[in-house]
N, C-alpha and C positions, 0 to 999 in steps of 0.2 A: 596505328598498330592493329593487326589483324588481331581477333579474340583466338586463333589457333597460338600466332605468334605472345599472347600477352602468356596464357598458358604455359606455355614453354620455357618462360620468364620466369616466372612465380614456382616453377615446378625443380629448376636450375637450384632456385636460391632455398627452397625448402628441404632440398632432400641432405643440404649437409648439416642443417641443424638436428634431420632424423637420425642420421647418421649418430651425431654427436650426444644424442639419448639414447640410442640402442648403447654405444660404447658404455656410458655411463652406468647403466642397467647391469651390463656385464661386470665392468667392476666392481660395483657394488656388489654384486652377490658373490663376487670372488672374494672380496674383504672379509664378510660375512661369514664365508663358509671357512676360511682360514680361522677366524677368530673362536669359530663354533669346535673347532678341531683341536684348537689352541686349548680353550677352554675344557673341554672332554680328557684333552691330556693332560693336563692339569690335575683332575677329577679321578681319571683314574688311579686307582691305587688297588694293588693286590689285594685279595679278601683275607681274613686273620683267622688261623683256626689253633685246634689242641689236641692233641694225643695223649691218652696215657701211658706211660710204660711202666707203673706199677700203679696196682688195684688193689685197697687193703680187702680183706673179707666182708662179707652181709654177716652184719651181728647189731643188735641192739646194743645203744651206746650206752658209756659210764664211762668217768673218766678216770678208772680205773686202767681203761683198755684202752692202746693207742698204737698204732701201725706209721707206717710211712708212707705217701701219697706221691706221686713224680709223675711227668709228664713232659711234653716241649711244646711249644710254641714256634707259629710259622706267621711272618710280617708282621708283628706288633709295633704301634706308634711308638715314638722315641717316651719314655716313662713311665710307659702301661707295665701293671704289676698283675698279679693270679691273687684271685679269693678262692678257697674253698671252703663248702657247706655240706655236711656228712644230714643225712635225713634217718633220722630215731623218732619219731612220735613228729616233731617239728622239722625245719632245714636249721640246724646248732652251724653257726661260723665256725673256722677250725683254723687253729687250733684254739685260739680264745679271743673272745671280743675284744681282747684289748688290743691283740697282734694278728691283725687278721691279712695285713699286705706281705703278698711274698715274692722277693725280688724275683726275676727272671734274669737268669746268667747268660753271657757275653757267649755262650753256646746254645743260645735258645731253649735251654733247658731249666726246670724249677723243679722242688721238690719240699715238702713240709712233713709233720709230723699231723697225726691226724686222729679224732677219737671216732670209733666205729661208727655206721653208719650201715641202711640197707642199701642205698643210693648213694652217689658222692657229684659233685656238679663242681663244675670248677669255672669260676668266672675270668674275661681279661677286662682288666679294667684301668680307668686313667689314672693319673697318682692322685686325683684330689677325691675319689669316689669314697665313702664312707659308709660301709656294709651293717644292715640291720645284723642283732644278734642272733635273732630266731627268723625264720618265714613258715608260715601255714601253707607256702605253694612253692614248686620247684622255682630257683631265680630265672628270670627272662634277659635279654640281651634287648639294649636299650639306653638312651642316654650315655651315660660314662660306662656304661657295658658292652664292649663291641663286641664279645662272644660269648658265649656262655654252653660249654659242653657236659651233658651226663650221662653216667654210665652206672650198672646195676656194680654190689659188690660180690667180688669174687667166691664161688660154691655153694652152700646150702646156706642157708641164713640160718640163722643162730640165735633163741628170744636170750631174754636175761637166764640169767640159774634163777631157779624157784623150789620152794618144798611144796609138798601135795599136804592140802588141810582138806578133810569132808566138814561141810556145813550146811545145816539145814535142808540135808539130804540131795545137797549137789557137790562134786570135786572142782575145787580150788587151786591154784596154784599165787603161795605166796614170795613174792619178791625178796632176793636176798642182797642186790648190787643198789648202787647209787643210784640218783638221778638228778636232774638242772630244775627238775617241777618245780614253779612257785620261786626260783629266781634265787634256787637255795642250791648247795649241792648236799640234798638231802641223803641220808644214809639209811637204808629200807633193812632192819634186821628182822629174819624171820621170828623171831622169839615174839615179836611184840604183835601176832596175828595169832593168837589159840582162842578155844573153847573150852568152857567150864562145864562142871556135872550135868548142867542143865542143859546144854548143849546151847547157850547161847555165847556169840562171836563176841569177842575182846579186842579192839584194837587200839593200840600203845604208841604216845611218842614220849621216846623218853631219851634221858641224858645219859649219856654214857664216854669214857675217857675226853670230856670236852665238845661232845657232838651231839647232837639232836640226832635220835635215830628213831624211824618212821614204818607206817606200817603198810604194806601193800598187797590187792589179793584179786587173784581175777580167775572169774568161770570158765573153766576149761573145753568148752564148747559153746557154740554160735547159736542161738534162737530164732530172731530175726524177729518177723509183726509179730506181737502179743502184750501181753499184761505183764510187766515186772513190778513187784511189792517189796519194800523195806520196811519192818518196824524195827524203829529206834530208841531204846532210852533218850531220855532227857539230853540234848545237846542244847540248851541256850546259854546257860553256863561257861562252854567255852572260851576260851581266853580267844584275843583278837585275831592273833598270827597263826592261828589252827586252821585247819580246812580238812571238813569231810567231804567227802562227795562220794554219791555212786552214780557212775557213769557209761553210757555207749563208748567205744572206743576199734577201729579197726586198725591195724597195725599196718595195711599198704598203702593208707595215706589217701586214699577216694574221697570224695565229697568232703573236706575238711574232718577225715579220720572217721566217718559217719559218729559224733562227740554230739552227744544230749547228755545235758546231768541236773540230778540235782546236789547244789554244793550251801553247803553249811558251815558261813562263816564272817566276820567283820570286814577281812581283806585287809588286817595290819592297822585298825583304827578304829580304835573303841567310842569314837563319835556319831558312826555310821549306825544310825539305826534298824537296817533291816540286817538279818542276820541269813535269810535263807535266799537259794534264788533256783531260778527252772533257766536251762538255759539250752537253746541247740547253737550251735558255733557253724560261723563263727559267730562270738560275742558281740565284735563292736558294728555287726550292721542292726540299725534301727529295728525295736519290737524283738531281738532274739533276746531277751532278757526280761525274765519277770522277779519282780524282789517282791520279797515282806518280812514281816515278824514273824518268824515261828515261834508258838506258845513252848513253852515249859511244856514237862509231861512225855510220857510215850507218844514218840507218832510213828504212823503209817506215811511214809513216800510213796505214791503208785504213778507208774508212767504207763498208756495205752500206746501202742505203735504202731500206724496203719500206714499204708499206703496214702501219703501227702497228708496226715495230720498227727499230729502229738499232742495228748491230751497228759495232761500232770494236773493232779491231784493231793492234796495231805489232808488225813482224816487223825483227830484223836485218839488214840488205846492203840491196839489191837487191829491186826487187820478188818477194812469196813465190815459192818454186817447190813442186811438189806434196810436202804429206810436211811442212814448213817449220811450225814451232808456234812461234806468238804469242809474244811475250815477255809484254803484255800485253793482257785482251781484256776487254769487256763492254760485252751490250748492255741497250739499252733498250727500254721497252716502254709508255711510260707517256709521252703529251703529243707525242709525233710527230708532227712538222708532214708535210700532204699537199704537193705539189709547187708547186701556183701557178707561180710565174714566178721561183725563187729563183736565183742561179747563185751560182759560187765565186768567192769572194773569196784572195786571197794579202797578208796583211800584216804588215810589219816596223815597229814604232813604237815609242815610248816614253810610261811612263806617269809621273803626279806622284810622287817619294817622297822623304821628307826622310832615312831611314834611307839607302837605297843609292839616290842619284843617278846619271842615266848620266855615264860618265865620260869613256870615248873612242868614237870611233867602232867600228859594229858591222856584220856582214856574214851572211849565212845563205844558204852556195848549195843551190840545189835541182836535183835531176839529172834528175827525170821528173817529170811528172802524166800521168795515166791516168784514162781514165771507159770503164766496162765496162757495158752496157744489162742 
């Protein structure tokens, strides 16, 4: 056999086994690309979304005041239910923690009753989803949250009612509606915020037809970096369930509310030994928390406010005089809110505790406030 002729041989018998690999090639990627399409079809599913078609007002909440919330819903999973969250100070669940899923009807439509709010966010969510009661940040969509829609509330926002008190030569406005503070639905009666001959500040919890009513008061204009000063009578005394604080506080919600305080209190358990704390929120990340014993006695609170650092201090008597060393001091430097529109808050309230309950009525004068630029 001629080497053209063996060629010709071998070249016969190969080309149908190439044959029979390209074929195979081809189907394969046909199988594949079916199965890939299969698969994708499968996968796809319409995207879920929410509409409102009724918006209650922007008003700071109480659950005094309550509107009706409605909206619809477009492709929701077979079982998915609506949460909403009204944002007053926090994101409050609505209408209450304990009923927070609200069917969606057989017309893609839902609807709740709802406590005001500046914001309202309305979640869709799985039926096993289980909504915190408060959030410090708008809810995200996620996990058992396949959507999560919000919208501002309707016209001019609205703060609480307030009465005008002058003290210590600045205008106040003190609270006269409810609030959830401290996990109570505490009741803010103006009466229990006045000043005496001396012109120093009174503020009252006290009992009244079966309720604890509390005392609230906040500077009616914004400061921003500087020096702010409290002296305070004697709070160590306090009963457990009490809580003072004067605090930063902005109402639209930025930087965790731009919230420094200092707050004076057990926290519902008279075993705790520090009684005072310096605190920028939020609280539970590591170092935003300083505690001690605050002495008996008049103190001075002062918080410095700078650009990235907070310096808190408490001096003995009277506000310091030169020379005058901290009883206790520390600052921070880490999560410092910039100014926005935050202003001081002054509050006496109480909080839920099954250990130590308040028992009687409780009082906290304060002798000055001071803001130094």
């Amino acid at each position: 056999m001629t080497a053209k002729h063996a060629q010709t041989v071998i070249a016969s018998r190969i080309a149908p086994a190439s044959n029979r690999c390209r074929l195979f090639r081809v189907l394969t990627a046909i199988f594949f690309l079916n199965a890939t399409l299969a698969c994708r079809s499968q996968k796809i599913q319409p995207s879920p979304s929410i509409t409102f078609t009724k918006i209650p007002p922007a008003a700071e909440g109480g659950r005094e005041k309550v509107d009706t919330i409605a909206g619809r819903v477009k492709n929701p999973r077979p079982g998915q239910q609506i949460v909403i969250y009204a944002r007053s100070g926090p994101w409050w669940v609505q209408p209450w923690p304990d009923h927070p899923l609200i069917p969606i009807r057989a017309d893609s439509t839902w609807s709740t009753e709802t406590h005001l709010g500046f914001e309202y966010a309305a979640l869709l969510v799985d039926a096993d989803y289980h909504p915190l009661p408060t959030m410090d940040v708008a809810p995200t969509s996620g996990g058992a949250v396949s959507f999560v829609k919000v919208v501002k509330g309707t016209g001019t926002p609205t703060l609480a009612a307030t009465r005008p008190l002058r003290f210590s030569g600045y205008d106040w406005e003190v609270r006269t509606i409810a609030s959830d503070r401290g996990g109570l639905n505490n009741l803010y009666d103006p009466d229990n915020a006045w000043t005496d001959a001396n012109s120093a500040l009174h503020l009252q919890i006290k009992r009244k037809d079966g309720r604890w009513r509390c005392a609230e008061m906040v500077l009616n204009r914004s400061f921003g970096y500087g020096t702010y000063k409290l002296t305070v009578r004697s709070t160590s005394q306090l009963e457990p369930a009490a809580v003072f604080s004067m605090s930063t506080w902005d109402e639209a919600g930025d930087r965790n509310y731009r919230e420094m305080d200092v707050e004076v209190s057990r926290w519902g358990d008279s075993s705790n030994k520090s009684n005072t704390q310096y605190v920028i929120q939020p609280f539970y990340i590591p170092g935003n928390v300083f505690t001690f014993v605050g002495p008996s006695g008049t103190l001075t609170h002062v918080l410095r406010w700078e650009s990235g650092v907070a310096n808190f201090k408490t001096f003995r008597g009277t506000p310091e005089a030169p020379g005058t060393d901290a009883v206790f001091e520390h600052e921070f430097t880490s999560g410092i809110p910039s100014p926005g529109q935050a202003r001081v808050h002054l509050i006496f309230y109480v909080i839920a505790s099954d250990k130590n309950p308040l028992q009687s009525d409780s009082e906290v004068v304060i002798d000055k406030f001071e803001y130094v630029p």
